[in-house]
C-alpha positions in Angstrom: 75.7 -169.2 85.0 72.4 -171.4 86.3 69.6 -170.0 87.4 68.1 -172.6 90.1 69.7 -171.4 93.5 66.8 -173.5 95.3 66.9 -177.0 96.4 64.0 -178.9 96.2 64.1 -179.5 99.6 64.0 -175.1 100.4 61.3 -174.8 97.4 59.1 -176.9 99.3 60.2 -175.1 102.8 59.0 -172.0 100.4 56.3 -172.9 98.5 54.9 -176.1 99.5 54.9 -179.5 98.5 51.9 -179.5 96.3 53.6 -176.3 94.0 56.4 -178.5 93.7 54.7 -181.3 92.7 52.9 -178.8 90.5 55.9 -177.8 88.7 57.5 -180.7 88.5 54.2 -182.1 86.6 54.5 -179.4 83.8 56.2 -179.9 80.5 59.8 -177.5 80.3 60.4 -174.8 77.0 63.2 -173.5 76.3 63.6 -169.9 77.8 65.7 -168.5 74.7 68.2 -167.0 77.4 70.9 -166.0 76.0 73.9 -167.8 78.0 77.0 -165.9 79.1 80.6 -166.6 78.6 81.4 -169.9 79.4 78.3 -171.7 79.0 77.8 -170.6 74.9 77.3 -174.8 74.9 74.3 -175.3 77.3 70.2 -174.6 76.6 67.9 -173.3 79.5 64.5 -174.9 79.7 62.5 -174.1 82.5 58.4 -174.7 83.5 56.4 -172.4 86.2 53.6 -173.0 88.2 51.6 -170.2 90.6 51.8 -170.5 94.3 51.3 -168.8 97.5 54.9 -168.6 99.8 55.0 -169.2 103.8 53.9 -165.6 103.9 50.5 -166.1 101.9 52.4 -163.8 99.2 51.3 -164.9 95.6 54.3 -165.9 93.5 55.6 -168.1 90.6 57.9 -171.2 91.6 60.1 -172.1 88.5 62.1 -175.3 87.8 65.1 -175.0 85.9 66.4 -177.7 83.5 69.4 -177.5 81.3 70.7 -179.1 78.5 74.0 -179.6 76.5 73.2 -178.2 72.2 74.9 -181.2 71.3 72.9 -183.3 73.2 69.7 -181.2 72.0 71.0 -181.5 68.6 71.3 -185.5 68.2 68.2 -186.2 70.0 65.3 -187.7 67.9 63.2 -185.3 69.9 63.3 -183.6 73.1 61.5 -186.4 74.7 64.6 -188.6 74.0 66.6 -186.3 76.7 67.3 -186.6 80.4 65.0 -183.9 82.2 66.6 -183.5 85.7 65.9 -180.2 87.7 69.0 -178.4 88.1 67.0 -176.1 90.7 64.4 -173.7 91.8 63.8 -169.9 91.8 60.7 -168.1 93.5 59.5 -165.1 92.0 
C-alpha cells in the first residue's frame, strides 16, 4: 500500500506552490515503514516541509518516493536511483 493519495496538482490546490517547490527541493530518507503484504519488495522514502493550508492551518506537506530493494540494493548509491514522487499527504 502507498501512502501519497495527493497529486501534485491538489497539493498545490492545498498547500501552495512554494511548499511544493519546498518539498520537492529536500533530499528523501527512508521512513523504515514496515510494508504490508504484497509490497515485502518496495522501500518508502519520503521528505517534509512545513506549510500553512487554504485555511491558514499550520501543517506538514510530505512527498512520497518509493523504491524497488533490488533496485536499492545494486545501486552504487542512492544518488544513482530514479527519485519520482509517487504522491503527496498533508498532515
Amino acid at each position: 500500500m502507498y501512502k501519497g493519495a495527493l497529486s501534485r496538482a491538489q497539493a498545490v490546490e492545498i498547500a501552495g506552490k512554494a511548499a511544493v517547490k519546498a518539498v520537492e527541493a529536500e533530499n528523501c530518507d527512508f521512513t523504515s515503514r514496515l510494508m504490508p503484504a504484497g509490497f515485502e519488495d518496495v522501500i518508502e522514502f519520503s521528505a517534509s516541509a512545513p506549510c500553512t493550508d487554504a485555511d491558514g492551518t499550520d501543517c506538514t506537506l510530505v512527498a512520497y518516493y518509493y523504491q524497488t530493494a533490488a533496485d536499492v540494493a545494486e545501486a552504487e548509491g542512492l544518488d544513482h536511483l530514479d527519485w519520482e514522487i509517487r504522491g503527496y499527504e498533508i498532515y
